[in-house]
DOMARVEX-477974 format. One record per residue (C-alpha): residue in three letters; y, z negated, x. Coordinates in steps of 0.1 Angstrom, whole numbers, padded with zeros to 4 digits, always signed. Layout:
! DOMARVEX-477974
alaYZX;...
***
This chain:
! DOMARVEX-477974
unk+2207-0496+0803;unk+2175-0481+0783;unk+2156-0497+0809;unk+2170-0530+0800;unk+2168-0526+0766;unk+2132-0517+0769;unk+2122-0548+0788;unk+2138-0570+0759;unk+2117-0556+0735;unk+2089-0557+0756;unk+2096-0594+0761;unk+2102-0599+0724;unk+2072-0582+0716;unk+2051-0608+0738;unk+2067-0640+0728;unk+2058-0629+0693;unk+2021-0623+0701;unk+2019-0659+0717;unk+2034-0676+0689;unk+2009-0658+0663;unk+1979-0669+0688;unk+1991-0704+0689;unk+1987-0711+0651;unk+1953-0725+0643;unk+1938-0707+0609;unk+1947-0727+0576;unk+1915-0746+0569;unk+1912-0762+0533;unk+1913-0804+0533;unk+1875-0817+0521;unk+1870-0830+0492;unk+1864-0868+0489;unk+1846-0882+0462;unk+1862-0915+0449;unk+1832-0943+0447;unk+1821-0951+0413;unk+1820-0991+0406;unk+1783-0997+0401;unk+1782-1019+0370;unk+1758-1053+0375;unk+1732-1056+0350;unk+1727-1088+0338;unk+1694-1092+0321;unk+1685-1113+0286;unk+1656-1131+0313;unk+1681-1143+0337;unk+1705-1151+0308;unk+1678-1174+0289;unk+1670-1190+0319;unk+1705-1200+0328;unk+1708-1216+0301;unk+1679-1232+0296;unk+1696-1248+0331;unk+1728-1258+0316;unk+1713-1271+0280;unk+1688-1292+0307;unk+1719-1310+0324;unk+1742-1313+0294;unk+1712-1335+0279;unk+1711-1351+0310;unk+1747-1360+0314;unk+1747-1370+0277;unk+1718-1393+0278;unk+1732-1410+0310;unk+1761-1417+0289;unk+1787-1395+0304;unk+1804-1384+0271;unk+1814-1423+0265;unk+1822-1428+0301;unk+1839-1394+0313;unk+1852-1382+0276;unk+1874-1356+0287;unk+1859-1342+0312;unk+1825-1340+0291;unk+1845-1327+0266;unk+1857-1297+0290;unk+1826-1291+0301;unk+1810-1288+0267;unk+1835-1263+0262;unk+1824-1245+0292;unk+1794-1244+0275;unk+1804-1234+0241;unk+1821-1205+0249;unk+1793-1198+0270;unk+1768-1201+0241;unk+1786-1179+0219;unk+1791-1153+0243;unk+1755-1150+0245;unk+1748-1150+0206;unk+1773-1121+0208;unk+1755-1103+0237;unk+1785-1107+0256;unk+1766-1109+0289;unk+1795-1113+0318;unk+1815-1140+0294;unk+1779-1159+0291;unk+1772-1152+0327;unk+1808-1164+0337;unk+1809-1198+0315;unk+1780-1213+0313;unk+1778-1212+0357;unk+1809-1226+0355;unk+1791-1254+0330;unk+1765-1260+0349;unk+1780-1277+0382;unk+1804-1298+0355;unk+1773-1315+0337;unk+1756-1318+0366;unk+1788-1336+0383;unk+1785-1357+0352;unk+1752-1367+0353;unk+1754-1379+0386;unk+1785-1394+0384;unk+1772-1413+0351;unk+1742-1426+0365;unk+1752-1458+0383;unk+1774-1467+0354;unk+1744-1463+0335;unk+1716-1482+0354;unk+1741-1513+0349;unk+1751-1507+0315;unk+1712-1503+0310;unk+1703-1540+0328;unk+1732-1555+0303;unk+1717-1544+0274;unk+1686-1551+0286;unk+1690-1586+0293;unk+1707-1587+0252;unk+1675-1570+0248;unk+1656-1598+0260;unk+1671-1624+0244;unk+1666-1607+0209;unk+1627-1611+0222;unk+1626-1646+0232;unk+1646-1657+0197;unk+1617-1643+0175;unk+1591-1663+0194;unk+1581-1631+0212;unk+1568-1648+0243;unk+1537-1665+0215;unk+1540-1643+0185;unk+1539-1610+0209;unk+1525-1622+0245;unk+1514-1588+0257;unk+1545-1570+0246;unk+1566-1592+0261;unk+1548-1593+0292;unk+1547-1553+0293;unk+1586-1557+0288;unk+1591-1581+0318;unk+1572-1555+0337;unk+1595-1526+0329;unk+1626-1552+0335;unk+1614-1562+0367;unk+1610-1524+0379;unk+1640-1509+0374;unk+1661-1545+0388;unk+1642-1529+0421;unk+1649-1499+0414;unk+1687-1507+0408;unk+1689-1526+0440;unk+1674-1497+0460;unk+1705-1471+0450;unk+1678-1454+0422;unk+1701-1455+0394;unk+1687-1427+0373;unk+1650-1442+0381;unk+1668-1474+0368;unk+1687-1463+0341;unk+1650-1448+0325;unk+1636-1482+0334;unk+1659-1504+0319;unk+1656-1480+0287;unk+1619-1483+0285;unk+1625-1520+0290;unk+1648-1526+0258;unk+1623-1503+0238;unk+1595-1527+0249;unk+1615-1559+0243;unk+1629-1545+0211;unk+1588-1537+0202;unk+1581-1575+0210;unk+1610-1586+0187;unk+1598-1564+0159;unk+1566-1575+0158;unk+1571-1611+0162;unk+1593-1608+0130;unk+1569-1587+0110;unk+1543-1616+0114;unk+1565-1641+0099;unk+1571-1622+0071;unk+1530-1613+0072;unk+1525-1650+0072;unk+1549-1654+0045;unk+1529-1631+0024;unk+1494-1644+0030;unk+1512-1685+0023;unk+1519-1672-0014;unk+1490-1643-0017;unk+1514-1614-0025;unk+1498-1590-0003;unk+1473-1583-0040;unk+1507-1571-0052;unk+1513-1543-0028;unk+1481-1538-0010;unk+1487-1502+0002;unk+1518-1515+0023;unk+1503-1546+0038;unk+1472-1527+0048;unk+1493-1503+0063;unk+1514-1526+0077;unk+1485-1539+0099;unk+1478-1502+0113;unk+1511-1499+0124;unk+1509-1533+0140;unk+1472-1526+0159;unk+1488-1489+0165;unk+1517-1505+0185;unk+1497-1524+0204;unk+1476-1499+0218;unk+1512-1477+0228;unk+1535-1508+0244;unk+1518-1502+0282;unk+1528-1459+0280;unk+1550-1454+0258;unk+1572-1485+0245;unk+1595-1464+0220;unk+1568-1454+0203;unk+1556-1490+0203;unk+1590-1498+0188;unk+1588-1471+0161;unk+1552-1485+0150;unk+1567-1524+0148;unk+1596-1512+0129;unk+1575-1494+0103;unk+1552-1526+0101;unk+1583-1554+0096;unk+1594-1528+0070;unk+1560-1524+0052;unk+1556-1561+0052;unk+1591-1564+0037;unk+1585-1547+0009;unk+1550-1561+0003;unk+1570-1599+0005;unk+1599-1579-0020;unk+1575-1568-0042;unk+1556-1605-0047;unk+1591-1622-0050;unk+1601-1599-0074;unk+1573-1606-0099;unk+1577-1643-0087;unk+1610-1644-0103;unk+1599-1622-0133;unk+1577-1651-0142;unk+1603-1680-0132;unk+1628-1662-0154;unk+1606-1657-0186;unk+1600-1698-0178;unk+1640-1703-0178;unk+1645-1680-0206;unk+1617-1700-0226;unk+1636-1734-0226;unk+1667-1716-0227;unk+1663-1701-0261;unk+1644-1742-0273;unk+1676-1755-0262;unk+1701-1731-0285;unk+1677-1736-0313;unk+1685-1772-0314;unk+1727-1765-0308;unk+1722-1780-0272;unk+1753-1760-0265;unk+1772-1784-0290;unk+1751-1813-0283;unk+1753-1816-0243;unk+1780-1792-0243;unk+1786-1801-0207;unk+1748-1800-0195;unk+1746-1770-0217;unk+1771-1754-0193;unk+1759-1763-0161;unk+1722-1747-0167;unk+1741-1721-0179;unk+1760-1711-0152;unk+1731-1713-0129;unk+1710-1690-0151;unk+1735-1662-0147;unk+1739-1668-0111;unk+1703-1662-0110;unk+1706-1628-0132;unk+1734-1612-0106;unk+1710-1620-0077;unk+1680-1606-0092;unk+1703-1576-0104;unk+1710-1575-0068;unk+1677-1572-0058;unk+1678-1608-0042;unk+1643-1617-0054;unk+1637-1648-0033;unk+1671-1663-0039;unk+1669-1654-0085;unk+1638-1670-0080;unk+1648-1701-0067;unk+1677-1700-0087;unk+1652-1693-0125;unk+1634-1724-0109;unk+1667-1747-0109;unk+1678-1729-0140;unk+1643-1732-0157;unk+1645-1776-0152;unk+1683-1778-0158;unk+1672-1757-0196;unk+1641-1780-0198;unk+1663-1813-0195;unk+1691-1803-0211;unk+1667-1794-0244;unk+1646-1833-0240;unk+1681-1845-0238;unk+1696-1827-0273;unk+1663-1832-0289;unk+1663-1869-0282;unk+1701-1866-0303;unk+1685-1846-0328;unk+1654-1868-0333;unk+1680-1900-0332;unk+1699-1884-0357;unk+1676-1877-0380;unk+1661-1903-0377;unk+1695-1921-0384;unk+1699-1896-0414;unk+1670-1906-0426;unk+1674-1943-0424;unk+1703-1939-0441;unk+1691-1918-0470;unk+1665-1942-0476;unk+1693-1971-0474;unk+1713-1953-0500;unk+1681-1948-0519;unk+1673-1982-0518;unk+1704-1992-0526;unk+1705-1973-0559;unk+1676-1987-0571;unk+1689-2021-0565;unk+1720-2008-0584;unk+1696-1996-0611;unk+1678-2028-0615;unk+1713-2045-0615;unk+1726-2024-0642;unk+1692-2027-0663;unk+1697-2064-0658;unk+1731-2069-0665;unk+1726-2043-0695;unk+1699-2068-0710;unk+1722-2100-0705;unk+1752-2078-0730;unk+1727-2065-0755;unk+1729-2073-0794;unk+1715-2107-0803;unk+1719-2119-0765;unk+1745-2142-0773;unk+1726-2159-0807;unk+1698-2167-0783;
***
């Protein structure tokens, strides 16, 4: 019986030695360091230069005309674009970042989307253009401009036909800018001409003179750079316009002291009571002629002084033929009355002698 009990406890003795060699050691779990989210920096360089890119195709889209033909989505991208732009005044970088990329492709989309719409648009207004030319005697008045426009015009139809539409689109533009120059400049020599028939130029020489410069100015631009061409026309038909204002101004200065002149004759003599009707009808046009050169309608109050000037001038021969009639009539019969007293007179003296004392002893 001890023996049994002492090979239990030797047994128990083992089985607990092999369990304790049979658990590893505790080892302590590593420590793993979370990764840190590296933060992108976005610098002011690549920020400017972005958009620089994005304010690059917004002009483009808008000159092709793509905020009248797409207005909506212009209009979205443009706020793309807006928010961008005040992210970046605010240094918000990532918002900047974020929307003006997202801009970019949407004015680009535009611009190319616009392009073809505007090539044709452009050859309408081109030929409308044209026609503006060809009334103003551009193809005599303004040969070389004109032929520098049919060059442009021709250019950009090839252009158009060969699937270029933005090449065609700047064509066509150049082309109405050209033809418009031709217009201009025809126009401004009419009104030159104009000046030089009646010699007002001596009234406003500093504008006609520079008139001219603009004129020989435009010339010399039309073949490079027909908008400036325009702008130099435009300047000259205005200059010249003031030159012609400025003579037909003191033109009708002078018609209406004329006017004025027999105006004034004719209410000395009552004209207004003795052509009452004539009287009226000068009138009326000399006041027509005072609201258009209130107006500033030089040309027409000076016309108008003119008609106003002979209507004055006939109605005062006419009322001073009456007066001249009629005193001539007063006069006749004053001296008929005196003539007749006399006679009276000499009847009385007469008859007075016949009655006397001693005229009936004789």
């Amino acid at each position: 019986m001890k023996l049994k009990n002492l090979a239990i406890a030797a047994l128990a003795a083992v089985m607990l030695f092999a369990g304790c060699a049979s658990k590893p050691p505790a080892v302590d779990e590593p420590i793993i360091d979370e990764p840190v989210a590296q933060q992108v920096q976005i610098s002011q360089a690549e920020l400017s230069d972005l958009h620089a890119r994005v304010v690059a195709a917004r002009k483009d889209a808008f000159d092709l005309g793509a905020k009248d033909f797409f207005p909506e989505d212009y209009a979205a991208a443009d706020a793309r674009y807006t928010a961008g732009k005040a992210a970046l005044d605010a240094d918000g970088r990532e918002v900047a970042k974020a929307e003006l990329e997202a801009a970019l492709p949407l004015f680009q989309a535009l611009a190319e989307r616009s392009a073809g719409l505007a090539a044709q648009k452009g050859k309408e207004n081109t030929a409308a253009a044209r026609d503006r030319a060809i009334d103003s005697d551009a193809q005599l008045r303004s040969a070389d401009a004109f032929s520098a426009a049919e060059t442009l015009n021709e250019q950009a139809d090839a252009a158009l036909a060969a699937g270029k539409n933005r090449e065609a689109a700047e064509l066509y533009r150049k082309a109405i800018f050209a033809y418009d120059a031709a217009e201009k400049r025809s126009r401004a020599l009419v009104v030159k001409e104009n000046i030089d028939w009646y010699d007002y130029g001596q009234y406003d020489a500093g504008n006609y003179t520079l008139a001219g410069e603009k004129i020989a100015l435009a010339d010399g631009l039309i073949a490079g750079d027909p908008e400036g061409a325009n702008d130099a026309n435009a300047e000259a038909l205005r200059r010249y316009n003031l030159v012609l204002k400025k003579g037909w101004e003191l033109n009708a200065g002078s018609k209406r002291r004329l006017a004025e002149g027999y105006k004034k004759d004719s209410e000395a003599i009552k004209a207004q009571v003795a052509v009452r009707s004539e009287f009226a009808q000068a009138n009326a046009v000399w006041n027509e002629a005072l609201q258009a050169y209130a107006a500033e309608n030089y040309e027409e109050a000076s016309d108008l002084f003119s008609e106003a000037e002979e209507l004055f001038k006939a109605v005062y021969e006419v009322a001073a033929s009456k007066r001249a009639n009629a005193e001539a009539a007063i006069k006749a019969a004053a001296e008929r009355a005196e003539r007749s007293g006399a006679i009276a007179i000499e009847g009385d003296l007469i008859i007075g002698s016949d009655t006397g004392p001693g005229a009936g002893n004789q």
